[in-house]
TORKOL-4160 file (C-alpha; in steps of 0.2 Angstrom, whole numbers, padded with zeros to 4 digits, m for minus):
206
<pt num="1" X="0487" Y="0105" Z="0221"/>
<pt num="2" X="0504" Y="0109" Z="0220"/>
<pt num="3" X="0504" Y="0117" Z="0202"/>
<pt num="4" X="0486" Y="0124" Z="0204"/>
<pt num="5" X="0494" Y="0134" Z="0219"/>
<pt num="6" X="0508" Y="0143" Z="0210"/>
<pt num="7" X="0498" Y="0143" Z="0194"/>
<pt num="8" X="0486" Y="0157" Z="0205"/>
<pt num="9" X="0502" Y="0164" Z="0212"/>
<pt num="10" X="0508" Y="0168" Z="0193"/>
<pt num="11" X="0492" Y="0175" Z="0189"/>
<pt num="12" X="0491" Y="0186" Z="0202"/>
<pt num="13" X="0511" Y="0190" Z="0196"/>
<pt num="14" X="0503" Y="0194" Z="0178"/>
<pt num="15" X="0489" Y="0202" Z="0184"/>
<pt num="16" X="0499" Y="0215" Z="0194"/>
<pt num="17" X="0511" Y="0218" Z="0178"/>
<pt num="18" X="0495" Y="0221" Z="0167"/>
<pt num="19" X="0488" Y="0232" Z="0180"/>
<pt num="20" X="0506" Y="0243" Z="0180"/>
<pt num="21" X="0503" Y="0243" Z="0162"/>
<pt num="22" X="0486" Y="0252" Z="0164"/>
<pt num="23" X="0480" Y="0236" Z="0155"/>
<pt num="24" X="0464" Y="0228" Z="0164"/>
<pt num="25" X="0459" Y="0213" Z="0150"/>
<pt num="26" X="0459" Y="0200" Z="0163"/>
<pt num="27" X="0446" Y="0210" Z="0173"/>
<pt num="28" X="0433" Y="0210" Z="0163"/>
<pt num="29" X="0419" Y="0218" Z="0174"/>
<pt num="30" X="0433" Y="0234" Z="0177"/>
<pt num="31" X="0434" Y="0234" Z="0158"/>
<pt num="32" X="0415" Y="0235" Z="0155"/>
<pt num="33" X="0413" Y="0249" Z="0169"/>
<pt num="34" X="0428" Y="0258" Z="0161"/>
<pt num="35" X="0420" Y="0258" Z="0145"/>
<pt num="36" X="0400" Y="0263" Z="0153"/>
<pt num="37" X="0406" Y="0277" Z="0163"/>
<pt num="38" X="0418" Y="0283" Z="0151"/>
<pt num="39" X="0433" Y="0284" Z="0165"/>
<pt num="40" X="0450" Y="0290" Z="0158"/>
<pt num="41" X="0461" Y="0287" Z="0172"/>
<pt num="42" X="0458" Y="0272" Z="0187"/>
<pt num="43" X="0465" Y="0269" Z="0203"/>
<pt num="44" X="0476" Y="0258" Z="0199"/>
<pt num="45" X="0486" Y="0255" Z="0214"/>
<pt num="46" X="0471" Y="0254" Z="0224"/>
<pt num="47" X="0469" Y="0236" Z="0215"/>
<pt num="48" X="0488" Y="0234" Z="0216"/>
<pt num="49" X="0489" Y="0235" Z="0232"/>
<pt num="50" X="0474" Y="0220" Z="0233"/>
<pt num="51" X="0482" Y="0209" Z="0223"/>
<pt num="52" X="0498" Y="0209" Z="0231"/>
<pt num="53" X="0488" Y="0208" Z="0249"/>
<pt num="54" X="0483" Y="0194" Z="0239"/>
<pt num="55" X="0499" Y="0188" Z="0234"/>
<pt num="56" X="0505" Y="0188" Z="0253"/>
<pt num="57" X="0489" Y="0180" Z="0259"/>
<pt num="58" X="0494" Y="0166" Z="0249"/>
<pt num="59" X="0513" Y="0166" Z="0252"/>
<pt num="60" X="0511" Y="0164" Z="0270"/>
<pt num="61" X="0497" Y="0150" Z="0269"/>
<pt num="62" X="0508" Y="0140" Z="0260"/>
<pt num="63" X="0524" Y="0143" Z="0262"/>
<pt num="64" X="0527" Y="0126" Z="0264"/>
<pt num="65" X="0524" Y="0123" Z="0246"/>
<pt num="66" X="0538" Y="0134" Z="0242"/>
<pt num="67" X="0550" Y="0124" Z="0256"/>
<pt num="68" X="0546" Y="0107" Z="0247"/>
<pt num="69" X="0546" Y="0112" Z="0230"/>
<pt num="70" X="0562" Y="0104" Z="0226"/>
<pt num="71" X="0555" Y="0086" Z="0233"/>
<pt num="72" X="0538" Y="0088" Z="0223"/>
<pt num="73" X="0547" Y="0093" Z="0208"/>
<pt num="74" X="0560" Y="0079" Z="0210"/>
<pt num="75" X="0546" Y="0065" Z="0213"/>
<pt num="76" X="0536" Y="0074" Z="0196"/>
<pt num="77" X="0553" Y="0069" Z="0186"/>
<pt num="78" X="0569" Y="0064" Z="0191"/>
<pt num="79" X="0575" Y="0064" Z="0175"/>
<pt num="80" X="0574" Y="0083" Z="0171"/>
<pt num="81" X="0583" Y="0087" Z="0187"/>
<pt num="82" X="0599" Y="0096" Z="0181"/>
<pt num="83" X="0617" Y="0094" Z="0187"/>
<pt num="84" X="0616" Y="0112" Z="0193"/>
<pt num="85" X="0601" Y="0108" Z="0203"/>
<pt num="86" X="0605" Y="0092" Z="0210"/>
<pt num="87" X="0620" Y="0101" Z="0222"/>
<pt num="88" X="0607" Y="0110" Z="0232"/>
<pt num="89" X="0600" Y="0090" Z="0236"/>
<pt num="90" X="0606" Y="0083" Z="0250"/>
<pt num="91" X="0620" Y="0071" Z="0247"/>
<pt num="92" X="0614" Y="0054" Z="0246"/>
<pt num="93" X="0600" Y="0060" Z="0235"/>
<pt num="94" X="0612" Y="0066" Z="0225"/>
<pt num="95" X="0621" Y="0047" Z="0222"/>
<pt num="96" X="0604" Y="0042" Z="0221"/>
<pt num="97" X="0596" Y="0052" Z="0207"/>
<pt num="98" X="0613" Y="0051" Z="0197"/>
<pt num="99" X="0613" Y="0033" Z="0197"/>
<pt num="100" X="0593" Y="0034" Z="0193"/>
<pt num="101" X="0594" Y="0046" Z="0179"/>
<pt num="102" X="0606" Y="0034" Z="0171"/>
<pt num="103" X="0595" Y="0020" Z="0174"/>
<pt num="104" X="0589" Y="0013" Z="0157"/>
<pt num="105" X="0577" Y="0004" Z="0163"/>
<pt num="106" X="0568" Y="0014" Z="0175"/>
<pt num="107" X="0573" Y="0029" Z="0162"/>
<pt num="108" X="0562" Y="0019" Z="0149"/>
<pt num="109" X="0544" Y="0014" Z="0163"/>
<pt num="110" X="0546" Y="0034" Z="0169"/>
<pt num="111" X="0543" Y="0040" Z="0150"/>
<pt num="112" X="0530" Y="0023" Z="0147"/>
<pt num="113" X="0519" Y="0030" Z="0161"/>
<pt num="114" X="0518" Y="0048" Z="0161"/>
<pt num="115" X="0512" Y="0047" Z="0144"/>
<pt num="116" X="0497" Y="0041" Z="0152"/>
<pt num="117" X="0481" Y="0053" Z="0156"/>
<pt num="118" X="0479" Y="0048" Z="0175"/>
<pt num="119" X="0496" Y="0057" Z="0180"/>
<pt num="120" X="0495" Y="0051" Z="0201"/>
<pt num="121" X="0492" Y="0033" Z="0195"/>
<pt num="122" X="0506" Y="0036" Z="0182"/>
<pt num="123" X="0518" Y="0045" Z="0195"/>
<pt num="124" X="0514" Y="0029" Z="0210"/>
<pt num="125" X="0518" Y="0015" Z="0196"/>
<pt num="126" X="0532" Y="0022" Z="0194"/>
<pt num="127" X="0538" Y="0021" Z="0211"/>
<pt num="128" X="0533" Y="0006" Z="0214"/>
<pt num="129" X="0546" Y="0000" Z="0202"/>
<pt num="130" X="0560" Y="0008" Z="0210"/>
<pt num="131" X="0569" Y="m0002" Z="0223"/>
<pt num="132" X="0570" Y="0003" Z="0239"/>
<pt num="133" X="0588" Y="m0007" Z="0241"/>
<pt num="134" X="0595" Y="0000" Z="0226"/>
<pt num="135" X="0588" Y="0018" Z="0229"/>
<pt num="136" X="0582" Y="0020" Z="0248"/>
<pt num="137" X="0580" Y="0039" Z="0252"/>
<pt num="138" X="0572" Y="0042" Z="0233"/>
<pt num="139" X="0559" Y="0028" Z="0236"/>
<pt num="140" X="0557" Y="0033" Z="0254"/>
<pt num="141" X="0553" Y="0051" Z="0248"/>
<pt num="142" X="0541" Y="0045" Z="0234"/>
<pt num="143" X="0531" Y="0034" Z="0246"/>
<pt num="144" X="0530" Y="0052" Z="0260"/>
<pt num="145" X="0521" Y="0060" Z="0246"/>
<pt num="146" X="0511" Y="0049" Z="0239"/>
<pt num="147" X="0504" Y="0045" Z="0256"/>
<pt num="148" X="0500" Y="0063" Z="0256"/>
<pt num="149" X="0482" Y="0070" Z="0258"/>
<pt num="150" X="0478" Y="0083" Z="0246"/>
<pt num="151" X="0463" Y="0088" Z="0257"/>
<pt num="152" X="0457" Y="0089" Z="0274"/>
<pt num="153" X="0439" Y="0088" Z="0264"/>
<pt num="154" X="0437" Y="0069" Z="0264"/>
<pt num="155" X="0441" Y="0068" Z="0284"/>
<pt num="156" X="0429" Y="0083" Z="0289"/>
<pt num="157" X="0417" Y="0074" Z="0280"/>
<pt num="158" X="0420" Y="0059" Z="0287"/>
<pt num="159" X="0417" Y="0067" Z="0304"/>
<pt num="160" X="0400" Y="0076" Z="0299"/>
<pt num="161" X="0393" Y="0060" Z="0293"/>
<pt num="162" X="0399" Y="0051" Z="0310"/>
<pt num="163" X="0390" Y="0065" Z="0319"/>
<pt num="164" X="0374" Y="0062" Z="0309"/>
<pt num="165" X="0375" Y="0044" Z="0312"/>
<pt num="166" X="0377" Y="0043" Z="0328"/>
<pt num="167" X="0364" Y="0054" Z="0338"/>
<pt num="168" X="0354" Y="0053" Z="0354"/>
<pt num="169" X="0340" Y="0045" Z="0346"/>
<pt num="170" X="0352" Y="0033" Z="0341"/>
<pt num="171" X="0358" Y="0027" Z="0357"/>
<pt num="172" X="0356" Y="0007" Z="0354"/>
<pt num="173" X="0369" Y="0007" Z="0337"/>
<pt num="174" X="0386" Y="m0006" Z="0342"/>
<pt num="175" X="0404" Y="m0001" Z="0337"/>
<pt num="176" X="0401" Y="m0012" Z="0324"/>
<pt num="177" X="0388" Y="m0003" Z="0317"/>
<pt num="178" X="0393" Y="0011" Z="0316"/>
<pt num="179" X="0410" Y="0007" Z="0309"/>
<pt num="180" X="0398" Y="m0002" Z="0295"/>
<pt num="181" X="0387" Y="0012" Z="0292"/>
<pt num="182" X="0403" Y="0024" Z="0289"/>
<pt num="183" X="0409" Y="0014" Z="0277"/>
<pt num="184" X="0393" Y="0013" Z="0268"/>
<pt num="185" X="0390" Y="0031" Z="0269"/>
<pt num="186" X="0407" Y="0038" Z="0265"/>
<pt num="187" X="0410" Y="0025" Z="0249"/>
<pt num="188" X="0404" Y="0019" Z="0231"/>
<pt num="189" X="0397" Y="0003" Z="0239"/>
<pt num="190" X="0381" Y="m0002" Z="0235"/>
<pt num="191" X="0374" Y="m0017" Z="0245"/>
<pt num="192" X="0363" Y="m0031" Z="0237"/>
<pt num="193" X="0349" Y="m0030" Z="0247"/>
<pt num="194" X="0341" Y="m0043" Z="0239"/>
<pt num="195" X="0357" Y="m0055" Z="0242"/>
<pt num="196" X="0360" Y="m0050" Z="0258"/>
<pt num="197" X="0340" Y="m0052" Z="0266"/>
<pt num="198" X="0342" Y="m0073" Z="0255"/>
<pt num="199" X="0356" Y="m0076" Z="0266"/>
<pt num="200" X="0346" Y="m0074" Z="0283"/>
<pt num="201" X="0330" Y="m0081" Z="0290"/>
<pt num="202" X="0316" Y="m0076" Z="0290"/>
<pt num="203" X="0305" Y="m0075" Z="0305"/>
<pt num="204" X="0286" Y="m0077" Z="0302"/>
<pt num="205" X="0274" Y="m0065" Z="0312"/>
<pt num="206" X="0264" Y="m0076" Z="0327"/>
């Protein structure tokens, strides 16, 4: 989310400098209307002022992004963090990522698993080899954002599955059940029907 977030920001960035430009090749229906109607000069700080309204939008939206950028970038590699950077660290992570970056070890796994396609898992096996004696605050800042959530998606819909589940014509259903049917409805799990009706007895009509 991170780099997707100021990716946008930097193509808004271009956008606006290709727009100064008078150039308008990354807006492709502007282009084509251009060309139709045969218009000379645009407004161009008509769509200017949009994208920077844009810009701000997204500035202000996450601006904590921009207050942690140091932490992410320090938890994507702490090997690429330069002596220049690493002053405006706080102190102990400054010990920290010094004694790290000239850890051979560690050095070795980091390059071993970000050659890897699944980046996150790549990133969390990392850190999980990292002791938390020998490098406390790094390894306690690695663990606070991997335990981030990336989106409030899976809990919203969590909550309007709970909702369905449990309705007024639904009065009789126990904690339990509907702790069970959550689970099922909000995972990959696929219950074996068949197994599950073997294991219990049968009662026979009368």
């Amino acid at each position: 989310m991170f780099n997707l977030i100021n990716g946008f920001k930097g193509k808004l960035d271009l956008f606006a400098a290709n727009l100064e430009r008078n150039k308008v090749d990354h807006f492709s229906t502007l282009a084509s209307l251009k060309e139709e109607l045969e218009i000379t000069a645009l407004d161009i700080p008509k769509y200017l002022s949009k994208i920077k309204c844009l810009k701000e939008s997204f500035e202000n939206r996450f601006q904590d992004f921009e207050s942690d950028k140091r932490n992410i970038q320090l938890f994507i590699n702490p090997f690429a963090i330069s002596s220049t950077d690493l002053v405006d660290y706080p102190a102990n992570i400054q010990l920290e990522v010094t004694d790290l970056q000239n850890h051979t070890a560690l050095k070795q796994i980091f390059y071993e698993n970000v050659s890897s396609e699944q980046l996150t898992e790549s990133f969390a096996s990392f850190w999980k080899n990292v002791s938390s004696e020998d490098f406390p605050t790094l390894r306690d800042l690695a663990m606070q954002i991997l335990s981030r959530f990336g989106s409030t998606y899976v809990c919203e819909k969590t909550f309007s599955t709970l909702s369905y589940i449990k309705n007024k014509y639904r009065t009789s259903l126990t904690a339990k059940h509907i702790s069970d049917l959550i689970v099922l409805s909000t995972s990959d799990l696929k219950p074996n029907i068949d197994k599950l009706l073997s294991q219990k007895p049968l009662h026979s009509s009368h």
